[in-house]
C-alpha positions, 0 to 999 in steps of 0.5 A, a space after each residue: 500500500 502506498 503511504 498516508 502522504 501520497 494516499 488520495 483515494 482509498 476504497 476495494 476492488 471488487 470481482 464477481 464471477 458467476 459460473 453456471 455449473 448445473 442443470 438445477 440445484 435440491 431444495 435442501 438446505 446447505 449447513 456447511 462449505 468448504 469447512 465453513 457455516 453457510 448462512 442467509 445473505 442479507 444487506 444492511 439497512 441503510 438510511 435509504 432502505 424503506 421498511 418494505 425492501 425486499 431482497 431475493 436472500 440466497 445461501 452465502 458462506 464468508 470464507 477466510 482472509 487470504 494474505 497476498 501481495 499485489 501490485 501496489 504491495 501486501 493486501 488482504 483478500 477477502 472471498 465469499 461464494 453465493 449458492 443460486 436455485 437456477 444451479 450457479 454459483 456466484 464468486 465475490 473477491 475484494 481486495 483494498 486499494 490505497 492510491 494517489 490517482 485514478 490510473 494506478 488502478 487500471 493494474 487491478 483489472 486482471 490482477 496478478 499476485 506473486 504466486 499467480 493471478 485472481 481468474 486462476 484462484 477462483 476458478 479453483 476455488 470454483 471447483 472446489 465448490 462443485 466437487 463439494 456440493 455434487 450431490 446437492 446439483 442436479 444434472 452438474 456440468 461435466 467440466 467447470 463452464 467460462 465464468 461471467 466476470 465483472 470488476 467493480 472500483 469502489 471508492 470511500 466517500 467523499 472523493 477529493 479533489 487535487 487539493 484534497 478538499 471534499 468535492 461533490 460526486 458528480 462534479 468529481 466524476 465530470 472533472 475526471 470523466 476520461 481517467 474514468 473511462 480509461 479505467 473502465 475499459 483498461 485503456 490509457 486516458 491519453 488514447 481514449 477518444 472523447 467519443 468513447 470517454 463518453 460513451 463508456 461513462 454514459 450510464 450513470 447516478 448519484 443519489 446523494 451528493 456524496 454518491 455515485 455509481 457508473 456502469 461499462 459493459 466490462 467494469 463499474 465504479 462505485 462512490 459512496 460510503 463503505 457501509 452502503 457499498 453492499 447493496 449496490 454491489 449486489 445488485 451488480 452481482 445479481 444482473 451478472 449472474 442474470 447474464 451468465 445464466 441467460 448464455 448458459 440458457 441460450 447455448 442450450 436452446 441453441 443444442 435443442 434446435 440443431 438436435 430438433 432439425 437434424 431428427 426431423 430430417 429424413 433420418 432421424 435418429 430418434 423416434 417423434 415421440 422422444 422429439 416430442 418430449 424432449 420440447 416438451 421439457 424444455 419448454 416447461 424447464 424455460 418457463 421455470 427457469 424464467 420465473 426463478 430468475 426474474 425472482 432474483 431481481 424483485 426490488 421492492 420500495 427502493 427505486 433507487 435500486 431498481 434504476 441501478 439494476 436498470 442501468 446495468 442490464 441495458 449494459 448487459 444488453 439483457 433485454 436482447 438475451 431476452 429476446 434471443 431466448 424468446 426467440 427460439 423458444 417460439 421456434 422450438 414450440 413451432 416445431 413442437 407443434 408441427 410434430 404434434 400436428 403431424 402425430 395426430 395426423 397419423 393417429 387419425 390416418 390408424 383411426 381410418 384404417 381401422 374404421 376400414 377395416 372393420 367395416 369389411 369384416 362386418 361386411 364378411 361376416 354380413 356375406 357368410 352368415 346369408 350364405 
């Protein structure tokens, strides 16, 4: 860390990475991991939180610190694992920063420790998790997917200016709008284009004069007091673990549609009745699966809140997985009933047949019993 005298910002960095490891997860209540307890999140009450905020409480386990040493020195690491009903598993580092200017901070984007980097820890860390909780998911992963990953810059309130004088947020955020960006998209400041300055910064809000957060596709920034950082955080967190689900999601209705075209060929390797199932279950396996997730994202009586999760998925671009997913589940259910049309036509086709068919043995049996 760097000393008092050239100290201007102090705050953490926060990682997210959210890992989509199973098909679906056992009701069950998990009491312990990885020789931790395992307890309810929960986000402390703040002067902004009304009575009636709701917030979706997934299980979390706090694991112990680990001593490291950074770019800028020694640090203390701190890591937490959530455990999602939708069959992921959300990973949270924060490490603390101390630095005299913003650009001191673009080394803590891909971090790198003295025995390693961030990514490869956490996804040890990862499947460690997995390999604990296999009998808890349903239909696991046979290998540990590419996690969703999300940085945040979260800065202790007030924020100074070049004399160290507490300064308003927003009037910090214009005076240093371009350092900013070239934080968020790991560029150097004097490259960036204003153009991209401002269009990497462009989704923002500040609620108090003290506060801001600032939303890119790849990284955040976060101004506030360090006991409010949380519930931001998690709302952070949740949009990011929306995203890695909706990819997981997407890639599985992309196999459903490929294996559907190739079986309705002319020759199929499956039977219309195995076809038709297997539509049938992920058509209901979508529809639950969108209802638990839009479950995690209810945010009652903070609208504050709900304008910062807001932001983020237009960054995320959610809305247009949305839409995608939409998309091929209406293609899905074209084909569903296409098969469906066509299996009743066979049906009926049989019916006639055996209509037929009867109606020459009674036919038959009309002509012998005259004779």
């Amino acid at each position: 860390m760097e000393s008092n005298a050239t100290t201007r910002y102090r705050g953490e960095v926060v990682y997210i990475y959210a890992f989509d490891v199973a098909y679906d997860t056992a009701r069950q209540p998990i009491r312990e991991l990885l020789g931790q307890p395992v307890a309810q999140f929960a986000v402390d009450a703040s002067k902004r939180s009304p009575r009636q905020l709701f917030f979706y409480k997934p299980q979390m386990v706090r694991l112990p610190p680990m001593e490291r040493l950074g770019p800028l020195g020694p640090v203390r690491v701190e890591r937490s694992v959530k455990l999602l009903p939708v069959g992921a598993i959300s990973i949270t580092v924060r490490v603390p920063f101390a630095v005299k200017q913003i650009e001191d901070l673009v080394a803590f984007h891909d971090l790198q420790f003295s025995n390693g980097s961030l990514h490869d820890e956490v996804r040890r860390l990862a499947e460690e998790v997995v390999a604990e909780l296999k009998s808890h998911f349903v239909r696991p992963q046979s290998q540990l997917p590419e996690e969703e990953a999300y940085t945040i810059f979260c800065f202790a309130a007030p924020v100074t200016d070049e004399k160290n004088q507490p300064v308003k947020a927003e009037q910090w955020f214009q005076a240093h709008r371009r350092q900013i960006a070239a934080l968020l998209t790991q560029e150097e400041t004097e490259c960036l284009s204003k153009q991209e300055a401002e269009e990497s910064t462009a989704r923002f809000l500040s609620y108090y004069d003290s506060d801001l957060v600032v939303m890119d596709w790849d990284a955040a920034l976060l101004v506030d007091e360090p006991a409010d950082f949380d519930e931001t955080l998690y709302i952070m967190e949740l949009a990011n673990l929306q995203l890695a689900e909706l990819e997981a999601y997407d890639r599985l209705l992309d196999d459903a549609l490929e294996r559907s075209y190739r079986d309705l060929g002319e020759r199929p390797l499956r039977s219309r009745g195995d076809i038709l199932r297997e539509l049938r279950e992920i058509r209901i396996d979508m529809a639950r699966f969108n209802d638990e997730l839009s479950n995690t994202t209810k945010f009652f009586g903070d609208w504050h809140l709900a304008r910062i999760y807001e932001k983020i998925a237009s960054r995320f671009h959610l809305a247009d997985w949305h839409r995608t997913i939409d998309g091929k589940l209406k293609t899905l259910d074209d084909l569903y009933q296409i098969l469906k049309h066509d299996q009743n036509n066979r049906v009926m086709i049989w019916l006639e047949i055996a209509i037929v068919v009867l109606f020459v043995i009674d036919l038959v049996v009309l002509v012998i019993g005259l004779k």
